[in-house]
C-alpha positions as CSV (number, residue, x, y, z in Angstrom):
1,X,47.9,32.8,17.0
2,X,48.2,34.0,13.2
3,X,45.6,30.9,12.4
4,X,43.4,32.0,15.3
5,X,43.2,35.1,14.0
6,X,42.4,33.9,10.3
7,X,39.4,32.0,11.5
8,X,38.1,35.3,13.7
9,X,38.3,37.5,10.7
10,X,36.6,35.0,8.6
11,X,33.8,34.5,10.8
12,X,33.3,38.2,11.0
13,X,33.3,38.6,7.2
14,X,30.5,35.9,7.2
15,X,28.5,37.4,9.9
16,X,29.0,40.9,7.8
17,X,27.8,39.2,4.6
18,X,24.4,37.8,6.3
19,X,23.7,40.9,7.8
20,X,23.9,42.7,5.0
21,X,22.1,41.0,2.8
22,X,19.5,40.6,5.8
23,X,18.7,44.2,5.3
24,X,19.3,45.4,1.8
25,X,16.3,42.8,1.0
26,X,13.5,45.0,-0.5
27,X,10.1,44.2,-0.8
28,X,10.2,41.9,1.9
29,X,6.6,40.9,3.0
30,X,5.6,40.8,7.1
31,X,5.2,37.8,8.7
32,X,1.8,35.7,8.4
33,X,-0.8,37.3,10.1
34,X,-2.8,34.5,10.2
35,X,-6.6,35.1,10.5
36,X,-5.9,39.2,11.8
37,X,-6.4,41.8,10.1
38,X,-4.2,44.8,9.6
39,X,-5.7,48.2,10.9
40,X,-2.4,50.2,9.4
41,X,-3.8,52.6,7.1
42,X,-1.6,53.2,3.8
43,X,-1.0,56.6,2.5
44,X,-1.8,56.7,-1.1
45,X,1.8,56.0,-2.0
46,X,2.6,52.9,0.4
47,X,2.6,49.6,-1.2
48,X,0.8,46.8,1.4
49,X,2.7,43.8,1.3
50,X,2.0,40.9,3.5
51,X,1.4,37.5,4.2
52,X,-2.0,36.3,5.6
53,X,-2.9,32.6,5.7
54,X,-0.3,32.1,3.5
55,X,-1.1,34.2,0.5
56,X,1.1,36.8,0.1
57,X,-0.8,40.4,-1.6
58,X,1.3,43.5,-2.6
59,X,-0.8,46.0,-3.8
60,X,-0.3,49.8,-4.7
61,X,-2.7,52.1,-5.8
62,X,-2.2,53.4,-9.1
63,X,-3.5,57.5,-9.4
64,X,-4.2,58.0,-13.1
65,X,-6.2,54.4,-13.2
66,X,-7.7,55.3,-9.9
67,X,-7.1,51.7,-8.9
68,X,-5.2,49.3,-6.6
69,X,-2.8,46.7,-8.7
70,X,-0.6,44.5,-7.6
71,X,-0.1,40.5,-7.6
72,X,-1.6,37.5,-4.7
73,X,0.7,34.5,-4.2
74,X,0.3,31.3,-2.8
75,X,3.5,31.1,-0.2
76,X,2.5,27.5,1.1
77,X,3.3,24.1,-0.4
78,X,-0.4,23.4,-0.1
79,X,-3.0,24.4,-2.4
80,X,-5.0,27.5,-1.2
81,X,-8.6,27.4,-1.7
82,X,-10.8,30.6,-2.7
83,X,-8.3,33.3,-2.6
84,X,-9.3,36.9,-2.7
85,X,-8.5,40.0,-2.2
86,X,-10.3,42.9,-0.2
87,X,-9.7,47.0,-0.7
88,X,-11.2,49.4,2.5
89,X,-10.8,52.9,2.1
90,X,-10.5,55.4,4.3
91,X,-14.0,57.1,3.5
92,X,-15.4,53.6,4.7
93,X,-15.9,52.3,1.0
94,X,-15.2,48.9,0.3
95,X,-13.6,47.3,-3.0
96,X,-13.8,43.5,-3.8
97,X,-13.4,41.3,-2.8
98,X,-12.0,40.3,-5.9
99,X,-13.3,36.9,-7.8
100,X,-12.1,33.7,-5.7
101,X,-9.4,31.5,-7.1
102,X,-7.6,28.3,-6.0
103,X,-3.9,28.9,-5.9
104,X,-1.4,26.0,-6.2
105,X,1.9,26.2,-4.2
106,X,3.8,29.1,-5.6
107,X,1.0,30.2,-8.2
108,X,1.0,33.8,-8.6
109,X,-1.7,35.8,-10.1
110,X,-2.2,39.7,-10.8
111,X,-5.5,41.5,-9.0
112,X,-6.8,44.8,-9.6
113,X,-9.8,46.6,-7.8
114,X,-10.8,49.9,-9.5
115,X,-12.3,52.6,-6.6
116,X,-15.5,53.8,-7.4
117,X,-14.8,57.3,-5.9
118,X,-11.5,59.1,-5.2
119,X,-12.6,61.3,-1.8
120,X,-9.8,59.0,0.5
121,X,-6.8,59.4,1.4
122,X,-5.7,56.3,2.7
123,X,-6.5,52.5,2.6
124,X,-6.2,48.7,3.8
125,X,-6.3,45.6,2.1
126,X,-5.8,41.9,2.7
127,X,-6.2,38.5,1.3
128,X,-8.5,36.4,2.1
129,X,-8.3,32.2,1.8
130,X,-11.2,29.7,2.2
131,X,-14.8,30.4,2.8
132,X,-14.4,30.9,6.6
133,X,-14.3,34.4,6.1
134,X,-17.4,35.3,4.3
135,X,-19.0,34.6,0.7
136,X,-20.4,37.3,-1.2
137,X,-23.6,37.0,-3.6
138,X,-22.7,37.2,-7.5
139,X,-21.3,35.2,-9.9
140,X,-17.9,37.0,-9.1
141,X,-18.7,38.5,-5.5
142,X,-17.3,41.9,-7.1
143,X,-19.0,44.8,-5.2
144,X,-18.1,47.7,-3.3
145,X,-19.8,49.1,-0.5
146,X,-22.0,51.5,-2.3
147,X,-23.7,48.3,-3.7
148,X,-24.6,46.3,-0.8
149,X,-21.1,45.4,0.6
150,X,-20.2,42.6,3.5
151,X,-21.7,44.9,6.0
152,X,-24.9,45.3,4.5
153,X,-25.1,41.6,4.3
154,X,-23.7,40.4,7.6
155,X,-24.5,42.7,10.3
156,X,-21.0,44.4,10.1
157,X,-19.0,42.8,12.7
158,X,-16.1,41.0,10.3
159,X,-13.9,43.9,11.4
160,X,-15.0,44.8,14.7
């Protein structure tokens, strides 16, 4: 009986130790969200941090530069192909995408998109992988709505 009770106490202390270091993980990113799109607005102090396709974004917005910084990685053991990273404000501006880049399995690489105005109060953003998506004119695709965005160039139904 004394054994019996050894090994039960044991396994309890295991199970304690994985479930609490299940949750005191910070930082930890959704699941993929494949080829959807997130229509959670952030506040202006939320941090996005998810997986799409297998890049991984967090992003914050930064007040005094009156941008959104943060860091795109490449979760996969693949290589990812033409990785990018979008901004949509809540006063229907768009930032970015930013300039395409091929990620190798791990690679991580910062990204920063500077808003043209500051009337919003809230945002989105995602990455984007591949040119299945859509391609933007330029020799960096670096626009914002105000300048002839996605939806000025493809009928507007990418997020319909």
């Amino acid at each position: 009986m004394n054994h019996t009770y050894k090994i039960l106490t044991a396994s309890l202390v295991v199970c304690a130790i994985f479930v609490i270091s299940s949750c005191s993980r910070t930082n930890k990113p959704s699941v993929d969200e494949g080829e959807e799109e997130s229509n959670t607005e952030l506040a202006l102090n939320e941090t996005y941090d998810r997986v799409r396709n297998g890049a991984r974004l967090i992003l914050a917005y930064e007040a005094q530069s009156n941008a959104f910084k943060g860091t795109v990685e490449n979760t996969t053991n693949e290589t990812l192909k033409q990785v990018r990273v979008e901004v949509h404000l809540s006063n229907g501006k768009e930032l970015g995408p930013t300039p395409s880049t091929d990620l190798a399995s791990g690679e991580k690489i910062e990204v920063q998109l500077i808003a043209t105005s500051t009337n919003f109060n809230g945002w989105t953003a995602h990455p984007e992988v591949g040119s299945g998506e859509h391609t933007h004119g330029g020799e960096h695709g670096e626009h914002d709505s105000e300048h002839g965005g996605e939806h000025d160039r493809e009928g507007g139904n990418e997020h319909d």
